[in-house]
SETI-874157 format. One line per 3 residues: number of its first residue (from 1); their letters; for each residue x, y, z of N, C-alpha, C. Coordinates in pm, whole numbers. Atoms other than C-alpha are relative to their C-alpha. Example, Ala and Ser with C-alpha at 12.3 -4.5 7.8 and 13.67 -1.06 7.14 Angstrom:
<kezas>
1 = as = 89 -119 0 1230 -450 780 90 120 0  -82 -119 -6 1367 -106 714 -77 109 73
</kezas>
This chain:
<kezas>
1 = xxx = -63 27 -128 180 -240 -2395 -108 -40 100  123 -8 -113 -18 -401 -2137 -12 59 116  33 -115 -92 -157 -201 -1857 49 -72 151
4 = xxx = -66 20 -131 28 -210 -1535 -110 -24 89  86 38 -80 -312 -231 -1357 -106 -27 -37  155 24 81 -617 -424 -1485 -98 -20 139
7 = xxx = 127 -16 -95 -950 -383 -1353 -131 -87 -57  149 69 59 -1270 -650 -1413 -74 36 73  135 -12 -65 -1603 -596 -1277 -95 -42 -58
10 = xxx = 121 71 25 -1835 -872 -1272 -79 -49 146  132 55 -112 -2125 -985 -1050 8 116 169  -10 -116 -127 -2088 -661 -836 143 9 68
13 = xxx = -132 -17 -74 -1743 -716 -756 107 70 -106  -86 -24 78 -1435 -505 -938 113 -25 106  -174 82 17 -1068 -688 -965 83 86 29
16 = xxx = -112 -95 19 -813 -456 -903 116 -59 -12  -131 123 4 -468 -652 -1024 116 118 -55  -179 -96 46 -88 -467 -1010 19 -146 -77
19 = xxx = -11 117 87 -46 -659 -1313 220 35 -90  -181 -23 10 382 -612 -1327 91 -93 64  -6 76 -20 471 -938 -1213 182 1 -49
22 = xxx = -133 46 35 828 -978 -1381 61 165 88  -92 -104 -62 925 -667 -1146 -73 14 130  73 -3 -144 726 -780 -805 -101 113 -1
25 = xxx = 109 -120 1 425 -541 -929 25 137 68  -102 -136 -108 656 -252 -805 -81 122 -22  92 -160 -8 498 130 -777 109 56 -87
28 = xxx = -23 -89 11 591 354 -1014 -44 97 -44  44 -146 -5 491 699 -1138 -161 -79 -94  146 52 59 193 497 -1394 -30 -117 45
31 = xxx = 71 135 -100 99 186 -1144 -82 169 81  20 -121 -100 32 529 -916 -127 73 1  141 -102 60 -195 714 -1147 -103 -95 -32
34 = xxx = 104 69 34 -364 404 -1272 -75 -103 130  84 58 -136 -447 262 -882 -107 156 26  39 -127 -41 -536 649 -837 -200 -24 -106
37 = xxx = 83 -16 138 -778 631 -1174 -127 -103 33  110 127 -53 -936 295 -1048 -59 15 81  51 -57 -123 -1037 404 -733 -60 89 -5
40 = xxx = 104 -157 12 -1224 738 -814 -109 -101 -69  79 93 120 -1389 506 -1116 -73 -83 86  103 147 -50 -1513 224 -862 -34 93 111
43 = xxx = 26 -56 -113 -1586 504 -589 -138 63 -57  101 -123 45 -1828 685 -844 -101 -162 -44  94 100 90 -1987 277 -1013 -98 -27 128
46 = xxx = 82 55 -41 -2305 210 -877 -1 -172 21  101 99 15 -2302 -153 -991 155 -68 69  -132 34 -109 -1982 -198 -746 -33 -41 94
49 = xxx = 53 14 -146 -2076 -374 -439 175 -8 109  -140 -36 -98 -1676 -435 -312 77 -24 -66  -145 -47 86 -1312 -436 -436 87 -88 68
52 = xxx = -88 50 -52 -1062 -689 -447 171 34 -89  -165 -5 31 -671 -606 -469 75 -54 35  -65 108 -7 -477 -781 -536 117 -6 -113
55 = xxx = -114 -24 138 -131 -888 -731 32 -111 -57  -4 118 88 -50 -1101 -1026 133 -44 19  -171 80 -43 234 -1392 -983 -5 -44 161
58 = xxx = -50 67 -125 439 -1490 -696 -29 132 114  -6 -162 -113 427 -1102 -509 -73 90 4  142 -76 42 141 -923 -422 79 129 -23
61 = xxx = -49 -100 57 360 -577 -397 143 13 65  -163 7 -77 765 -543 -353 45 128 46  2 -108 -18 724 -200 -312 44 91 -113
64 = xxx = -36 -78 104 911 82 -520 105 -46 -123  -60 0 121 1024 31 -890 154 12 28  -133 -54 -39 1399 16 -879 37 166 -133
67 = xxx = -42 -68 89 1415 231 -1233 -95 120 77  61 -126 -19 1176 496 -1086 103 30 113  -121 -77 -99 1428 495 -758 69 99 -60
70 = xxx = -148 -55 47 1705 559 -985 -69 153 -57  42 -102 86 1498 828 -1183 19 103 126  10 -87 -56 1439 1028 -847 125 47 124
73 = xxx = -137 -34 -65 1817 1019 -754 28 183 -36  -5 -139 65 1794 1360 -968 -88 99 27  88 -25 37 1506 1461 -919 47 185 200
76 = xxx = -9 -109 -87 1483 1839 -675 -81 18 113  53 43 -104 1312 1841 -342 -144 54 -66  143 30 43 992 2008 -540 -99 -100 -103
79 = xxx = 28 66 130 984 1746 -852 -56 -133 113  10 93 -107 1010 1502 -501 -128 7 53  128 6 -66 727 1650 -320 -115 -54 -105
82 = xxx = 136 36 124 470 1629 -658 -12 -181 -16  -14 124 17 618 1251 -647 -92 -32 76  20 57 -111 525 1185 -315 -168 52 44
85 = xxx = 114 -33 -71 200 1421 -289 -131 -104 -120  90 61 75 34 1200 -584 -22 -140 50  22 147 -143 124 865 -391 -69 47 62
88 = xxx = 98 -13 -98 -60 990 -101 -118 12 -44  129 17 85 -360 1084 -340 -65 -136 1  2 89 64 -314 735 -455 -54 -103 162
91 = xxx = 50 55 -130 -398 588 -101 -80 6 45  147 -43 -47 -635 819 -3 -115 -15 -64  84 59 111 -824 686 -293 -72 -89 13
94 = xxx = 65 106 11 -837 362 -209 -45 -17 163  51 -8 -139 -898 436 159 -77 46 22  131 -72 19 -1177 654 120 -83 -48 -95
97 = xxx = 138 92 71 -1388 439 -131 -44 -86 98  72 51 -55 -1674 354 -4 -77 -143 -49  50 146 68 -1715 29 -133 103 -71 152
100 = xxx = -121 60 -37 -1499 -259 89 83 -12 -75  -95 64 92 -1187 -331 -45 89 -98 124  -23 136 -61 -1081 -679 47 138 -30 -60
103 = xxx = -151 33 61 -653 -748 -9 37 -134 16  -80 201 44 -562 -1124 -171 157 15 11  -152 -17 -31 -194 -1073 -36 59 -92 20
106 = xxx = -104 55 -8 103 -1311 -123 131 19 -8  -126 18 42 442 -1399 -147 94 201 111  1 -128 -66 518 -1014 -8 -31 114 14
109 = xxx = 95 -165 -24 386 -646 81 132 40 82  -91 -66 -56 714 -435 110 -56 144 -13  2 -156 23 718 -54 187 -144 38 -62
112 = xxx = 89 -68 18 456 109 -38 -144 -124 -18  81 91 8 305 -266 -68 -55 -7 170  45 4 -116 267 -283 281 -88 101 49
115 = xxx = 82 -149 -13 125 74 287 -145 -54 -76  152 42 48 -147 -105 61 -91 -111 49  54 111 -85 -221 -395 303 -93 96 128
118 = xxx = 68 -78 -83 -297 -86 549 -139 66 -47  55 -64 70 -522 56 326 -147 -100 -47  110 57 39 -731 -235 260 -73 -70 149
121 = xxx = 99 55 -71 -1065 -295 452 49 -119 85  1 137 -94 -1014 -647 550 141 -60 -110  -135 19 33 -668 -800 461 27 -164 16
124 = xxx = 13 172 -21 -647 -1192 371 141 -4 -37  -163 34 40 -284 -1336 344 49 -132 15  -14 82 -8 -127 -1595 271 144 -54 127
127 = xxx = -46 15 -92 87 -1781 547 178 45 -32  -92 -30 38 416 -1738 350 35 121 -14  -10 -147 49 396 -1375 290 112 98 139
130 = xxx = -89 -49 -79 642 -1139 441 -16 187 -40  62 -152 -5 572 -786 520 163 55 37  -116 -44 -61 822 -485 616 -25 155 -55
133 = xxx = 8 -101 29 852 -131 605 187 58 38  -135 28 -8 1177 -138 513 89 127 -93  -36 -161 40 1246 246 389 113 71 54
136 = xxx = -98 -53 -53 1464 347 634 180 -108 -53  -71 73 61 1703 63 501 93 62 -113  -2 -107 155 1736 296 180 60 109 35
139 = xxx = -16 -148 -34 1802 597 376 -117 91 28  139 -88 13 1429 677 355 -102 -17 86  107 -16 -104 1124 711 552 -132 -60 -78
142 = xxx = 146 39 55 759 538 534 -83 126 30  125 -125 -41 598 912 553 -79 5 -24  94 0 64 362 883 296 -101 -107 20
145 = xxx = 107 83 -69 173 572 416 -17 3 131  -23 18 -164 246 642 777 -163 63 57  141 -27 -87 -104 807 838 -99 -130 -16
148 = xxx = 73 131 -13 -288 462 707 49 -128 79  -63 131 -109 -52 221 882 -34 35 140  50 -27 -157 -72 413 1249 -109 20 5
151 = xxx = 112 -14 -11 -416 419 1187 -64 -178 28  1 155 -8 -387 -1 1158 55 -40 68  -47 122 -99 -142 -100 1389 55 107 99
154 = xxx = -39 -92 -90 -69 236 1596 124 1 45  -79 -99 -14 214 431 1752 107 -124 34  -43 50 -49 358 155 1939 108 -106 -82
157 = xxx = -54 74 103 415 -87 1631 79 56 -89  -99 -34 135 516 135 1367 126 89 104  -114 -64 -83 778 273 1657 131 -109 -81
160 = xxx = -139 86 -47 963 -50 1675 1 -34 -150  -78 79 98 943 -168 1291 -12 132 -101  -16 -87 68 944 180 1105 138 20 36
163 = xxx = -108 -59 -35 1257 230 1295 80 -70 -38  -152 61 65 1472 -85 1209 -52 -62 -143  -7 58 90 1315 -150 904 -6 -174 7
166 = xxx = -31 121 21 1299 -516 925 -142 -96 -3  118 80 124 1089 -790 725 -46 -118 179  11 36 -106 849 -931 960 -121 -147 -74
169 = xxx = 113 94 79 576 -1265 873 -117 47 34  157 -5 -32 218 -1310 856 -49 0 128  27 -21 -173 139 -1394 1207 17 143 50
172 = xxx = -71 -148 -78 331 -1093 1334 -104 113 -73  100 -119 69 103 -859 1052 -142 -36 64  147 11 -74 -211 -1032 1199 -22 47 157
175 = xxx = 10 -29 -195 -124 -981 1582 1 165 41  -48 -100 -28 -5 -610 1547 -163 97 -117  66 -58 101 -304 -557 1283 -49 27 -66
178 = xxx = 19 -86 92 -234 -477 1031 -52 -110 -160  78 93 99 -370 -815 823 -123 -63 149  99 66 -72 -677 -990 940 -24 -144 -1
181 = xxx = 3 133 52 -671 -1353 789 102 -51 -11  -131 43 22 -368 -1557 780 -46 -130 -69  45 110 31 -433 -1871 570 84 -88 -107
184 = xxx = -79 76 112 -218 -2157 340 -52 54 -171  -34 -67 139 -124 -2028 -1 -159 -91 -114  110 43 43 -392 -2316 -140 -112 53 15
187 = xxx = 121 -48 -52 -677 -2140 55 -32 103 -35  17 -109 16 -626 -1812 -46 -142 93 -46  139 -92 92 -889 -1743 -293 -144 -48 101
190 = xxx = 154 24 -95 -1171 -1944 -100 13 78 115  -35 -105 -120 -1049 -1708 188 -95 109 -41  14 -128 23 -1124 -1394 8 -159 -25 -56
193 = xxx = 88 -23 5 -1424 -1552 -176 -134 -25 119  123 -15 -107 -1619 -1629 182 -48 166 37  -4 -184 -70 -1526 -1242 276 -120 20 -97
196 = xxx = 132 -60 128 -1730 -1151 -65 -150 -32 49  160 51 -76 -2018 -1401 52 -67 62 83  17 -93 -121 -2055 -1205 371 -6 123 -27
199 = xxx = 8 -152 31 -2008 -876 228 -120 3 -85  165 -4 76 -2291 -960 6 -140 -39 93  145 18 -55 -2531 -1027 265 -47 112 70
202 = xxx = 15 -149 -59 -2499 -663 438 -30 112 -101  60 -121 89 -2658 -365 284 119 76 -78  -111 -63 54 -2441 -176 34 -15 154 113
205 = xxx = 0 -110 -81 -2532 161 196 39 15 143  -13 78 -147 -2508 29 556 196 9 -11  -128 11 46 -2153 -62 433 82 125 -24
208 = xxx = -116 -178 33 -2022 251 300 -38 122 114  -3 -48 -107 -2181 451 635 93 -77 88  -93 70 -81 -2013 205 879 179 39 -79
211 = xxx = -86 -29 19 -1695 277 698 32 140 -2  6 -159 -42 -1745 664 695 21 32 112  -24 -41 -164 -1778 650 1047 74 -23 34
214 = xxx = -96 14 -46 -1463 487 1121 75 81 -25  -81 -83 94 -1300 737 899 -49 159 83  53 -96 -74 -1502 1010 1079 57 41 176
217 = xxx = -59 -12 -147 -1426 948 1467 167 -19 31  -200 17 -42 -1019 828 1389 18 123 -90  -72 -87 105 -932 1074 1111 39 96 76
220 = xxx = -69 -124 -68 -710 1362 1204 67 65 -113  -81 -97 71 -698 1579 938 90 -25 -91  -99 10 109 -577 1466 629 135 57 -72
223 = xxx = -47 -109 48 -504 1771 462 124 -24 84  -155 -89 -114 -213 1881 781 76 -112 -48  -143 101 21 -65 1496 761 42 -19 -108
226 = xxx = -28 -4 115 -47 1517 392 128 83 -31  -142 -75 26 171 1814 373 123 -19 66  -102 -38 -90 353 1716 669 123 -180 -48
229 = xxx = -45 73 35 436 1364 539 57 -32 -219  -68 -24 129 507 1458 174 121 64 -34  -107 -108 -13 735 1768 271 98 -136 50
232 = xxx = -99 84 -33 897 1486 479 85 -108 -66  -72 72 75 1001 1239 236 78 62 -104  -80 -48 138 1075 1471 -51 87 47 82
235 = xxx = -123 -36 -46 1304 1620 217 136 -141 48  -122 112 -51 1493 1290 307 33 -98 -135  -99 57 69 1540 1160 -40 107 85 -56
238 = xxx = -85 -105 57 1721 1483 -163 152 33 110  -124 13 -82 1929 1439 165 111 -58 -21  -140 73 14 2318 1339 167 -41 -200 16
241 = xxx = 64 135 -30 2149 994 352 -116 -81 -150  54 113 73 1905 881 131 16 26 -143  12 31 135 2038 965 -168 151 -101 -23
244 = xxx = -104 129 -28 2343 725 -39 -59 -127 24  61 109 -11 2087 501 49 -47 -65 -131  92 1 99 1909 500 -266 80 -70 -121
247 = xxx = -94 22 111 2220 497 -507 88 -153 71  -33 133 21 2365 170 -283 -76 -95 -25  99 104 56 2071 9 -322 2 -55 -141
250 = xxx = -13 63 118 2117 37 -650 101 -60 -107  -116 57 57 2474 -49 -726 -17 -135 81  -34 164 -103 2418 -350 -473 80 -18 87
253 = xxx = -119 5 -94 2605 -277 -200 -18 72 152  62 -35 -149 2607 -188 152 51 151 20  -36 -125 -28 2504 167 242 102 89 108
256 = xxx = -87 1 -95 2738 379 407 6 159 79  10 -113 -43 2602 594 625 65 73 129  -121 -48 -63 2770 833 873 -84 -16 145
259 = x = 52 15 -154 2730 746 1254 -68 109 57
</kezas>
């Protein structure tokens, strides 16, 4: 079976590719562990200078697996939390390596994809791409990426589009943020490989302090928002709401929730 996430590392740079393409490189319980796995692995390689992620096909990430949805229609608010506290792992992974990690983002970055556009260093995209944190849609909440996003586009932004859910473009992710590069789908890669150029002319060490420190003077306490945004989701998919959300999503049909 091939591996939901391949990893190359040549000339100081490692690949990171959600390689699940015939299902919009969707998250589920082993994309999770094997972004988790990659990230400790290129946090500990010496011969790592920076990190590009990125997704194979038309969609960099569509967000959550529909078959893992369906799996955690059953699932009990503690089987929920272990879901949700290994995602967050899975973030804090790639947000705390001290390497850069540089995001080749097309086609779209929904929900937990968008949570991984927050997450990366410097954020190249292509002009077509369409973002959204579109959870509440479902019945559900962006809790679990919500400490890396308000850390990228703050209180103000994720107010107005955490709340209606709704799919927003490139421009709009660059102005509020939470991407840094906006550029035609042709350009992409020469986009990402100038970033590399430039990242190779600054000290590796230099590099991974300057990023410590940002992480140092904003951070607030992982640990507290961890429990407080894990408890929170595993409590709102086990709810009447999002497990109405969850189950029309997946018959295809419009949820029907109570005023």
């Amino acid at each position: 079976m091939a591996e939901s996430v391949q990893i190359a590392i040549r000339d100081g740079i490692a690949r990171v590719t959600l390689a699940r393409p015939d299902v919009r490189n969707a998250f589920n319980a082993e994309v999770i562990e094997r972004l988790h796995e990659a990230f400790v692995e290129i946090t500990a390689a010496d011969d790592v200078r920076a990190v590009v992620l990125a997704g194979e096909g038309k969609v960099f990430c569509g967000g959550a697996d529909i078959n893992w949805m369906r799996s955690s229609l059953d699932l009990a608010f503690d089987a929920n939390l272990g879901d949700a506290e290994r995602m967050s792992d899975m973030y804090r992974a790639i947000d705390n390596c001290p390497k850069p990690v540089v995001g080749r983002i097309q086609g779209a970055a929904l929900g937990g994809g968008a949570g991984l556009a927050a997450v990366c260093d410097i954020a190249i995209v292509s002009d077509e791409t369409i973002f959204g944190f579109t959870e509440v849609k479902l019945g559900i909440i962006p809790a679990v990426i919500s400490p890396f996003v308000l850390a990228k586009i703050g209180a103000s932004h994720a107010r107005a589009l955490f709340l209606t859910g709704e799919r927003f473009a490139a421009d709009r992710a660059r102005e509020i943020g939470l991407v840094h590069q906006v550029v035609a789908p042709s350009e992409l890669d020469d986009a990402v490989e100038r970033c590399l150029s430039e990242l190779r002319t600054a000290g590796p060490s230099a590099i991974a302090a300057a990023k410590l420190l940002v992480h140092r003077v904003i951070d607030n306490s992982y640990q507290a928002s961890r429990a407080i945004t894990t408890a929170a989701i595993a409590r709102q998919r086990v709810s009447p709401e999002g497990q109405e959300g969850l189950r029309a999503f997946l018959e295809r049909r419009p949820a029907k929730f109570s005023a």
